[in-house]
N, C-alpha and C positions, 0 to 999 in steps of 0.2 A: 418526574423531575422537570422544570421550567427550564426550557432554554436559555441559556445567560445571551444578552446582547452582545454583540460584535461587540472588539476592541482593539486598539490601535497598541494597547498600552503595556506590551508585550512582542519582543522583536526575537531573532534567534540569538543573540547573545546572551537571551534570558534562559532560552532551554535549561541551558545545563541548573538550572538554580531550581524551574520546576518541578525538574524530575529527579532530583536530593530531597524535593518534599515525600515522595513514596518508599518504604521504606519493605525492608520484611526479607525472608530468607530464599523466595522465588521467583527475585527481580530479571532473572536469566541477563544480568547488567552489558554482558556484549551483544546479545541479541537484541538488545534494545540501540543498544549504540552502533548499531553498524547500519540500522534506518534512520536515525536520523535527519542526517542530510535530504537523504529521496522527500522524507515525510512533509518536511519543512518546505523545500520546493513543489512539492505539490503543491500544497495548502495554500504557500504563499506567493504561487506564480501562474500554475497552473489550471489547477479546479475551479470548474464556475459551481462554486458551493459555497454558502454562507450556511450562518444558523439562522439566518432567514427566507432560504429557499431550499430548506429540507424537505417541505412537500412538495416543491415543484413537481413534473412526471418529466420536463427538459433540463431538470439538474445535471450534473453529470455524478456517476455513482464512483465510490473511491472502495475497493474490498481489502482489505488486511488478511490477508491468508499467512503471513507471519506472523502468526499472534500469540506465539510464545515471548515473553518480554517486552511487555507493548509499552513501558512506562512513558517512550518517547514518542508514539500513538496517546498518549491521556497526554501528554503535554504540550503536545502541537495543539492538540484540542481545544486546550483551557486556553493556551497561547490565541485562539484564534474564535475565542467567546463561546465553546461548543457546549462549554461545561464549566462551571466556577472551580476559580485557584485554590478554592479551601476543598474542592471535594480531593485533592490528590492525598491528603495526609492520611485519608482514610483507606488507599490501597489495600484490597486485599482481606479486607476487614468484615465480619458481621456487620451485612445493610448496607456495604456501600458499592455505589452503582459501579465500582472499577474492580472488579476482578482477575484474578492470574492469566483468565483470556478474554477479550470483549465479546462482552455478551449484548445483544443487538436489541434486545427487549429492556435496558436498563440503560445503557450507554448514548445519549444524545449524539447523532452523526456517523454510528457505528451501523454499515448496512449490511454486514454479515455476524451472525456470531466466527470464533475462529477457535482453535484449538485441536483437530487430529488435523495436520500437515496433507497437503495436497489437495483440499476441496476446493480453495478460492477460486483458481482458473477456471475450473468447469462449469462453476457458478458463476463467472464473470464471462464466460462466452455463453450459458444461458443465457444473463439479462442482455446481451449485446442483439442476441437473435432474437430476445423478444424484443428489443425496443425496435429494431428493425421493422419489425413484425407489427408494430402498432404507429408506425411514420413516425417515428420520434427521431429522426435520421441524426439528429444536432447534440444528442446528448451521447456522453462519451463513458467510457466504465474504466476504469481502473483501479490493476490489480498489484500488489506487491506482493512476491511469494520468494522463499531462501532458496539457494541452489541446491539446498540438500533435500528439498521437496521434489527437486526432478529427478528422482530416484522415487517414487510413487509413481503407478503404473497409469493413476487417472490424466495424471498433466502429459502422458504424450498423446493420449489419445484425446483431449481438449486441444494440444497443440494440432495434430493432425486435423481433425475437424474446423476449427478456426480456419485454418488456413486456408482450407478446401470452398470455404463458407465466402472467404474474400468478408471476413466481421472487421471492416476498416474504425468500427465505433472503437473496437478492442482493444488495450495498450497493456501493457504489462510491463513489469520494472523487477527482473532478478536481482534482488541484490546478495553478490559473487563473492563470499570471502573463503572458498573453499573450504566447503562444509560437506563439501557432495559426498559421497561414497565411494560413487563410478565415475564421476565427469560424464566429458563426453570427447569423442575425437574431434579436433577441429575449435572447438571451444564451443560453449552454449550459445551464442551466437548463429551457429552453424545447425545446432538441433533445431532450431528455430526456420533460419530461412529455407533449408532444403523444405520445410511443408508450407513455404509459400507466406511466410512474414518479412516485412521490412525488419530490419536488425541493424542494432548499433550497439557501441559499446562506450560508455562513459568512465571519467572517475566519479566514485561516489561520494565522495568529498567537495566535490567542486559546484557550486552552485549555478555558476553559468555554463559550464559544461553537460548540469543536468537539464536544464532550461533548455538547452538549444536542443538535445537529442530527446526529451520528451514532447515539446513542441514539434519535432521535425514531420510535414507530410509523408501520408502514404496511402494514397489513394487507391482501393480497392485492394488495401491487408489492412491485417492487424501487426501490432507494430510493438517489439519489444526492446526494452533498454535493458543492458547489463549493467548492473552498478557496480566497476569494482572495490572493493573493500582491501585494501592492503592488511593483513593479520599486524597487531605489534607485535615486536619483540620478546621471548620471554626474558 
């Protein structure tokens, strides 16, 4: 599939319109809505990523490890030229490149597949230690993974390792709507810095509150945002 060109012609106002174009019985419609926000500021504040510097080896790398309900993932996408507005109708569907999880071999922008819970981190502190590893010191990785994946036994032991590693390329973005199973004492915040991360904690809702605490330095960690998600009401 051809990369669509960059587009301007689509803002976050518009999300919500792109992602009523996906349709189907496995939208997982809150897991999708509770990245939002992060997804969008990334794309559109932070990432030096376009759909014209997918091949760079200095891009920065973006992983979705929440990839159960990604319609807000394909819509940032098409939102930001990665993928044309007509492929979302086809969610889910025989042949089309958008699947119930992103599949990395079909999906333009998509640099992991995603779907069993807990692999993104370990995989985003691979690539961090290889880009290390090959002077790519400038390109950054980031990972978004649900709170209820730090209840899988691989992300503490990526968190412990990171940390120890001083993978300053590293960032990672929980976003917190109390999904966990276990938590943690102290908050996630705190599983995080006792192994040696910068830690902050944002609303997930608030654009320049995510801006500031995903941009914030940290020289020699790796560096994690809490997004938190307030549940509604039932």
């Amino acid at each position: 599939m051809e990369v669509m060109p960059a587009s301007n012609r689509y803002g976050y106002e518009d999300l919500p319109g792109l992602m009523s174009l996906m349709s189907g019985d496995e939208k997982h419609d809150h897991a999708a809505a509770s990245t939002l926000d992060v997804l969008w500021v990334l794309y559109d504040r932070v990432l030096r990523l376009s759909p014209k510097t997918l091949g760079s080896a200095s891009r920065d790398r973006f992983y979705l490890s929440k990839g159960h309900g990604p319609m807000a993932y394909y819509a940032v996408l098409a939102a930001k030229g990665f993928l044309g507005v007509d492929e979302l109708a086809g969610y889910g569907g025989f042949g089309s490149v958008l699947g119930w999880h992103p599949d990395r071999n079909l999906l333009p922008g998509a640099e992991i597949s995603s779907g069993s819970l807990g692999h993104g981190l370990p995989l985003a502190v691979g690539t961090a230690l290889g880009l290390r590893a090959s002077g790519l010191t400038g390109a950054r990785v980031f990972v978004l993974i649900g709170d209820g994946e730090l209840d899988e036994g691989s992300n503490h032991e990526a968190i412990a390792f990171a940390g120890r590693r001083g993978l300053d390329q590293l960032n990672a973005v929980v976003v917190d709507n109390a999904s966990a199973t276990h938590g943690w004492p102290g908050g996630i915040e705190k599983r995080f810095s006792i192994e040696g991360w910068s830690a902050t904690r944002a609303d997930g809702r608030n654009h320049a509150a995510l801006e500031e605490a995903l941009t914030a330095p940290h020289p020699g960690r790796p560096h994690v945002v809490v997004a938190a998600i307030r549940k509604a009401s039932p």
